[in-house]
N, C-alpha and C positions, 0 to 999 in steps of 0.2 A: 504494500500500500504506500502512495505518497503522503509521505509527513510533512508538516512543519508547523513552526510555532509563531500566535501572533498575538497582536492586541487587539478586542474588537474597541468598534470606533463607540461614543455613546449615540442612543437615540439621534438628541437634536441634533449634532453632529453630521452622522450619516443624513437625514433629511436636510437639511445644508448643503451637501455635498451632492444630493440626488438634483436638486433644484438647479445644479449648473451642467447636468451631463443631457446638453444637449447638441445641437446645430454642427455635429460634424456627420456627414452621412457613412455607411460603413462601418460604423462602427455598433461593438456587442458590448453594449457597457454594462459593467457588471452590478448587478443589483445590489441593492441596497442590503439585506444580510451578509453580502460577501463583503463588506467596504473592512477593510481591517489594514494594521500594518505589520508587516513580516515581521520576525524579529530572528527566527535562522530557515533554510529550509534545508531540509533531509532527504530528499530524495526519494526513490521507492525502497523501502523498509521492511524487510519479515518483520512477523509476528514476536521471535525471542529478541532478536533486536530490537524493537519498539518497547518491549514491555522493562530494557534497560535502561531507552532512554526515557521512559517515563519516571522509575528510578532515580534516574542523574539528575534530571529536570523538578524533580521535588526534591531532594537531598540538604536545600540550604532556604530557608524563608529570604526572598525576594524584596529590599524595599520599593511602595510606592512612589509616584513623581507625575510629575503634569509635563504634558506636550503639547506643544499647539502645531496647529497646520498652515503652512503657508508657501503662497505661490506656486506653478504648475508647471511640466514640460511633458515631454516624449522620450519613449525610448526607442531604440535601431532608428538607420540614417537611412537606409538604403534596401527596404521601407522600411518607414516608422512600422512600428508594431503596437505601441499600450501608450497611453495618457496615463497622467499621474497628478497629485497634489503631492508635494516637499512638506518634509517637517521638518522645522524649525530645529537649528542645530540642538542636539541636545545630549549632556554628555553621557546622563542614566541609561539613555535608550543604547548608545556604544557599548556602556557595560553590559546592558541584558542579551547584546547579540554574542557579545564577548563570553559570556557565563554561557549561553545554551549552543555556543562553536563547541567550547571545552567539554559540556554536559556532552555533547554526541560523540567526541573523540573518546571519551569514559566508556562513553558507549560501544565504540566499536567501531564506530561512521567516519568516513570523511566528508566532512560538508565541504560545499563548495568554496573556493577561492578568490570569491569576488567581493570586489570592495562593496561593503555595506553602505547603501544610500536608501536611509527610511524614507519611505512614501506611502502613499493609498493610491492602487491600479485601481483608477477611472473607468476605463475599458480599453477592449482588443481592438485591436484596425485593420483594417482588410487592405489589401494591396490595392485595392481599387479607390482607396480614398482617399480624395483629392488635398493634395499639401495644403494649397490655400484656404481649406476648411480647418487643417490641423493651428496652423499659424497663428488664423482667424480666434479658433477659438483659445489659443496659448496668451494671444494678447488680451481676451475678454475674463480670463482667470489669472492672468500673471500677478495680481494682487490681493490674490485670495490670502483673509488670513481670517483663522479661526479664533473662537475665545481659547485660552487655557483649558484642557479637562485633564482630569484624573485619570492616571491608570493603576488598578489596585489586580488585574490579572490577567495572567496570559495562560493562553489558549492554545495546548496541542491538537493541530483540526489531520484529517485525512482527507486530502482532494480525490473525487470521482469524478473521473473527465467524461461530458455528456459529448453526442458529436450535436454539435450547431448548438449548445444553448452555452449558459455558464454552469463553472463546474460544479458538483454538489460540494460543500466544505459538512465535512460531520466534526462535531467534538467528541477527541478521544480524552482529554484529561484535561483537566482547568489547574491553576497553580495561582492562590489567592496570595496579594503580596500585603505587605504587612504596612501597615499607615507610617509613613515618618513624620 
């Protein structure tokens, strides 16, 4: 199964976020339960594997902290692929990707290699979708910024890729962080 671990976004938030995903054609922008932000991903994972790094992933009480959301861009050049909202530099969020890389090498995993840049994936883009709709709408969000919210827990989900829709995220394990 594909793992990974995230933060879901609150309510108002996510409806905030749904109220701008418009005006670019092409694209499958991911509903509003999916709105979250990564914090490692895992890969496809057996069962005794997964149930370590569930394990690893609870092992140390987590503190709370606040993010906010701001400003948007694209990812791939050559085509774009997915829209995004940026969050706001934050150094908590570094440590919990940091904590749940190390939780999966505990584990047995190699996660991926890539520089961690937190976002919320907007939605997917189709090759057929015209730049100047992506642009269009990069300059009509490029100043998006949310209030401050809390994150008191993250969320081990398992993605089930639908074909043509978005994917199912199920929750495998919650990990409640502790208030500071």
């Amino acid at each position: 199964m594909i793992l990974f671990t995230a933060l879901k976004l609150p309510n108002r938030i996510s409806k905030q976020i749904s109220n701008i995903q418009r005006g670019v054609a092409g694209t499958r922008w991911s509903v509003i339960d999916n709105l979250h932000i990564t914090t490692c991903y895992y890969g496809d994972v057996d069962f005794d594997v997964a149930e370590s790094l569930d394990y690893e992933l609870a092992r140390y009480p987590l503190p709370s902290f606040e993010v906010q959301l701001e400003g948007s861009g694209h990812t791939g050049n050559s085509p774009p692929l997915t829209l995004w909202l940026g969050v706001k530099n934050n150094k908590y969020l570094y440590n919990l990707n940091q904590y749940c890389t190390s939780a999966a090498k505990r584990a047995g995993l190699v996660p991926e290699k890539l520089y961690y840049k937190p976002h919320v994936t907007l939605g997917f883009l189709s090759e057929k979708t015209p730049l100047e709709r992506i642009i269009s709408f990069e300059k009509r969000t490029s100043r998006f910024n949310s209030a401050p919210f809390l994150i008191d827990e993250m969320i081990l989900y398992s993605s089930h890729r639908r074909l043509s829709k978005n994917s199912l995220y199920k929750l495998e394990a919650s990990y409640p962080m502790v208030l500071s």
